[in-house]
N, C-alpha and C positions, 0 to 999 in steps of 0.2 A: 859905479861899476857899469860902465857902458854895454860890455858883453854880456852882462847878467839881466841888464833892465831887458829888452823884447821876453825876457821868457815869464811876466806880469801875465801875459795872453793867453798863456797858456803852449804845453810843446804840442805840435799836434803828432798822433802814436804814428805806429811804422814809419818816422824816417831815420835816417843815422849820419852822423860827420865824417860818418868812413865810406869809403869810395871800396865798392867788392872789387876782386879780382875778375878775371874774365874768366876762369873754371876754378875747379873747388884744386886744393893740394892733396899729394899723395894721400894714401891715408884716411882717409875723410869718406869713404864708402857710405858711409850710414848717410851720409847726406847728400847723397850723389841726387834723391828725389824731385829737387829744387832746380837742377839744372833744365834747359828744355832741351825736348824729347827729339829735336831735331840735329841740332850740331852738338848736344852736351854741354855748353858752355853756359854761363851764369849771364841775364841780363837785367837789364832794369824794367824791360817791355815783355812781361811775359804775357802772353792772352790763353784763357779759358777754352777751350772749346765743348761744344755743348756734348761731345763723349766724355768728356772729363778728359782728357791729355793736354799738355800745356807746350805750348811751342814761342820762340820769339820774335818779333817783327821780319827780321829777316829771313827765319825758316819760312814764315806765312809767304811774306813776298815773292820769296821762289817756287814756293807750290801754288800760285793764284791759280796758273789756268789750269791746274789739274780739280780744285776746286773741292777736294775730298782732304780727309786726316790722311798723313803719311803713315799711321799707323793700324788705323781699324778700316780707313776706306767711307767713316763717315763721314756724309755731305755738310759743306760748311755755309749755311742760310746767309750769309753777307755776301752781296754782288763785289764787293773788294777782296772777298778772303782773308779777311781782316776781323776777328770775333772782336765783339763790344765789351767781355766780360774779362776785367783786368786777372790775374791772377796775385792777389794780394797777400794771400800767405806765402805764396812761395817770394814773392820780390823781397816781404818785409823778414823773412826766414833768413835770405841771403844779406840785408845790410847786420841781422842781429848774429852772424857768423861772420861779415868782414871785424866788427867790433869785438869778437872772441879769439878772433887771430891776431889781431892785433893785441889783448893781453897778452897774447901766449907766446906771444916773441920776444926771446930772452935779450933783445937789443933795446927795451927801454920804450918808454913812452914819455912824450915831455907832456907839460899841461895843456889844455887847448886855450886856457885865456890870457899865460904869461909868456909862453915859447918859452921860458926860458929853464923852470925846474923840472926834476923829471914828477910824471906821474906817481900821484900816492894813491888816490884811490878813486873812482869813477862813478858818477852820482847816474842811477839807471832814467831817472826822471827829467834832467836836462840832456843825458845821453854826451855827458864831457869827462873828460881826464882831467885830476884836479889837482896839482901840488898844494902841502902842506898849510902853506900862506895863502892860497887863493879858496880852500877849502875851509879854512875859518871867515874868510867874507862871504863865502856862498852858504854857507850855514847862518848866518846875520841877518844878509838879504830876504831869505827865504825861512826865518822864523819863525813864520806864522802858517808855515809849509811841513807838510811831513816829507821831504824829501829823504829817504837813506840811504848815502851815498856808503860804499861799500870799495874795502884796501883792496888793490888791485893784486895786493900778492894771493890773498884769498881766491878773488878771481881766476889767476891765474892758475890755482891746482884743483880748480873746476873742472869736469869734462865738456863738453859743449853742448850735450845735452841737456845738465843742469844749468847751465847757463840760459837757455834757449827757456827751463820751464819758470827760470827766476824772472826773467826778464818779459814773458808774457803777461806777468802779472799785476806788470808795472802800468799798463797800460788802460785809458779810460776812453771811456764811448763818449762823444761829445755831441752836443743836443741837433737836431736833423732839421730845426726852422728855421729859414732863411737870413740870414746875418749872426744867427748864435754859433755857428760852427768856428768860424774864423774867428769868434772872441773868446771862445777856449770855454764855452757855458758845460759844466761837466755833467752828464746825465745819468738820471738812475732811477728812471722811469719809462715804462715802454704803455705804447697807444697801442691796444690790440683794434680798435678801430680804425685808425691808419695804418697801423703795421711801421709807426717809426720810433727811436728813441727818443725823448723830451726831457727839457731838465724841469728844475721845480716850478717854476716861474709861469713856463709855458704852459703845464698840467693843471696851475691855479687860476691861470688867467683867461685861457681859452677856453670856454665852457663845450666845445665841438666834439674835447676830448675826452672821451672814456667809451670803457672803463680802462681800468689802468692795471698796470702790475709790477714787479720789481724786476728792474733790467737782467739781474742774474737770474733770476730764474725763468725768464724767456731766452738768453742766450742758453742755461743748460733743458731746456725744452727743447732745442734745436738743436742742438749737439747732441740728444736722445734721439730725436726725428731721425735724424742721419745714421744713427748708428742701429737703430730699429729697422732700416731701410736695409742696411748695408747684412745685415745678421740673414733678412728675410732673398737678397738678391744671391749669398753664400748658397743656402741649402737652392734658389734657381739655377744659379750655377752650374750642378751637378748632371743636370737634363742634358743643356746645352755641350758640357764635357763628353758626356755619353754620348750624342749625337754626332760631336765631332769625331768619336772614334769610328763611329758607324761607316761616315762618310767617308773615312782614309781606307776602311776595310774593305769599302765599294770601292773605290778607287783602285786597290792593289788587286781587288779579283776583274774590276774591268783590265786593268796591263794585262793580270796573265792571261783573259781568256783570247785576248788580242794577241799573245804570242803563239798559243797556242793554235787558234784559226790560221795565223798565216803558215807556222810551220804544216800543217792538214794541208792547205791550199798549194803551199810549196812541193809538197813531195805528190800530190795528183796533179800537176801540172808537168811538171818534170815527165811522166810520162807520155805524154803527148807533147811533146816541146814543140813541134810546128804545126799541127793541126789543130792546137786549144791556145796559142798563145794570144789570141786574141781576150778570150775567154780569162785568159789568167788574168790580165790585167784588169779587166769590168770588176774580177771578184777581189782585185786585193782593194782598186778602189772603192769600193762597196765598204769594205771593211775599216777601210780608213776612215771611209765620211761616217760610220757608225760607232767607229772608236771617238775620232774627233767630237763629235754631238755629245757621247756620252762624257766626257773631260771635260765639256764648257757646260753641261749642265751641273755635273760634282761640281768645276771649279766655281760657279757660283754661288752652290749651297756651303762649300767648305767659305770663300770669303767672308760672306755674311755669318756663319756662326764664329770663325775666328776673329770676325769684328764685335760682334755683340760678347766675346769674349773677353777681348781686349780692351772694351768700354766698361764692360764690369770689375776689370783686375783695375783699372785708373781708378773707379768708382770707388772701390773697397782701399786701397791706396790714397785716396787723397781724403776720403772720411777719417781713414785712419788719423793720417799727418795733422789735420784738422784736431780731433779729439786730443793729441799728443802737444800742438805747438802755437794752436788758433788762437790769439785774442779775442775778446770779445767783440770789437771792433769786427775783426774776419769772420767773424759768425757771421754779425750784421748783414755785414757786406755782401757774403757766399754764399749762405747756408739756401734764400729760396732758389737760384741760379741751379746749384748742385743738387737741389728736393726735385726740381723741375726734371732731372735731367735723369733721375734716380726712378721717379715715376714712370719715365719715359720707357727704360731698360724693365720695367716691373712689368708691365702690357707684353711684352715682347714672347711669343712663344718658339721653342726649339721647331723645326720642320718635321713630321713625322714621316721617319724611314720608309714602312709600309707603303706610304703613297707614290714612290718612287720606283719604276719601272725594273726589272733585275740586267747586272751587266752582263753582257757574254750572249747577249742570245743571238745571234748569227742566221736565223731559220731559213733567211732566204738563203743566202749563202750556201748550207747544207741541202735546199733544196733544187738547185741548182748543177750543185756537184753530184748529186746522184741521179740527177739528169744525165751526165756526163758520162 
């Protein structure tokens, strides 16, 4: 079996034989998360950024020289605009959802290694459609394999969620020492003194290595970290919410007191229209440049706390999705990137109100006009 010999190596996890669509179909809300956050659309190049929002090649390339997130305004540390840190749950999210759309289409599936029957049932471990007769040599082949291939009609009265957590499970961490990865060496050992996975081989042989622990309980060590993180950024949250209200309440009492001063201004000018028109004009600009200053000082403090808000809703949001959909493998992969980025937000204090000048004072202005 020609097609069934390369998978001796092993499959390597997150990829799929299905080709995603370019956006998700109607319908499909709940997983709208995966899309990037720039045009909505589904791609294969989604990148990280270090607020936690995920955007794709092409959003990044059009926002370079702006050189901030288009959604929180945070600075992105790559001279290209271009983040290093792939986003791998969401990519590997989207091909295990092209492959659930495709059960779920009542048009049929033929096999992927005869074209010619239709699909009976689809093995999650080679990631293939398998008709009846091709499904008993791939059971042969791989006898010595716990492969459980699984009837596609079953499949198909799946929701896509269960699908999404069956199919997580299928997946294995393969060893991080140089030439074992690409031979499919499967691991179930973690080096807390490198901080990488190792299969057994490598754990007995290189004496460099320890101590040691079991792979799953350092990946759910780190899906605790994350979510430990994310419970403690929750209740900081709250500061930062309150804050932000403060600052829109400054902002609504600086407009009125700015309506208010002009109309003052308006109706004691009015009465001297040609011997104070000089005068009117010095006081409304006076007023302007002291509205203007106090709107670019708000609008400062309000961007920055709606950014550090926005980096904690993606923060709480992608911990989630993580806890709900991650391989272990995506642990691996995310988990210090997103700790890094979690500590970062954790430092971070709301600005206190008190220290902030009050709006509407006018003094000169009023002392001026009773000059007048």
């Amino acid at each position: 079996d020609g097609a069934a010999a390369p998978m001796e190596s092993g499959s390597q996890p997150g990829t799929s034989p299905c080709s995603p669509p370019s956006e998700l179909p109607a319908g499909k809300d709940d997983f709208q998360f995966i899309l990037c956050e720039g045009c909505r659309q589904e791609s294969r190049n989604l990148k990280l950024l270090t607020c936690l929002h995920t955007f794709c090649l092409d959003c990044l390339r059009e926002n370079k020289p702006i050189g901030q997130c288009p959604v929180c305004r945070t600075a992105i540390p790559q001279a290209s605009g271009i983040p290093d840190t792939d986003n791998v749950l969401f990519t590997n999210l989207q091909a295990r959802l092209s492959t659930y759309r495709k059960i779920s289409d009542s048009s049929g599936l033929s096999c992927s290694r005869c074209w010619r029957e239709a699909a009976a049932v689809w093995c999650p471990e080679c990631e293939e459609f398998l008709c009846t007769k091709c499904f008993e040599d791939h059971q042969w082949f791989f006898k010595k394999r716990s492969h459980e291939a699984r009837r596609v009609e079953d499949l198909r009265a799946e929701s896509a969620h269960r699908f999404l957590e069956d199919t997580k499970k299928s997946c294995n961490l393969f060893c991080s020492s140089p030439g074992h990865a690409n031979q499919g060496h499967i691991s179930s050992i973690y080096c807390k003194k490198c901080e990488k996975a190792l299969c057994c081989s490598c754990a007995l042989l290189d004496s460099q290595h320890a101590p040691f622990c079991d792979i799953h309980s350092e990946t759910q060590r780190r899906q605790e970290e994350l979510g430990t993180m994310s419970q403690e950024l929750k209740q900081k949250r709250g500061s930062f919410e309150a804050t932000f209200a403060v600052l829109q309440d400054e902002a609504k009492r600086l407009e009125q007191a700015q309506r208010e001063m002009q109309e003052l201004i308006r109706q004691r000018v009015e009465q001297l229209v040609r011997l104070i028109r000089q005068e009117e004009e010095e006081l409304l600009g006076l007023v302007e440049a002291q509205q203007q200053q106090g709107q670019r000082d708000l609008a400062r403090e309000l961007q920055h706390v709606e950014g550090v808000l926005r980096r904690m809703e993606a923060g709480e949001r992608l911990v989630e999705k993580m806890s709900l959909y991650a391989t272990e493998q995506e642990v691996m992969d995310m988990q210090p990137f997103i700790r890094d980025s979690l500590k970062e937000l954790q430092w971070l204090q709301p600005p206190v109100a008190g220290d902030r000048a009050q709006p509407g004072n006018f003094a000169e202005c009023r002392t001026r006009l009773r000059a007048l």
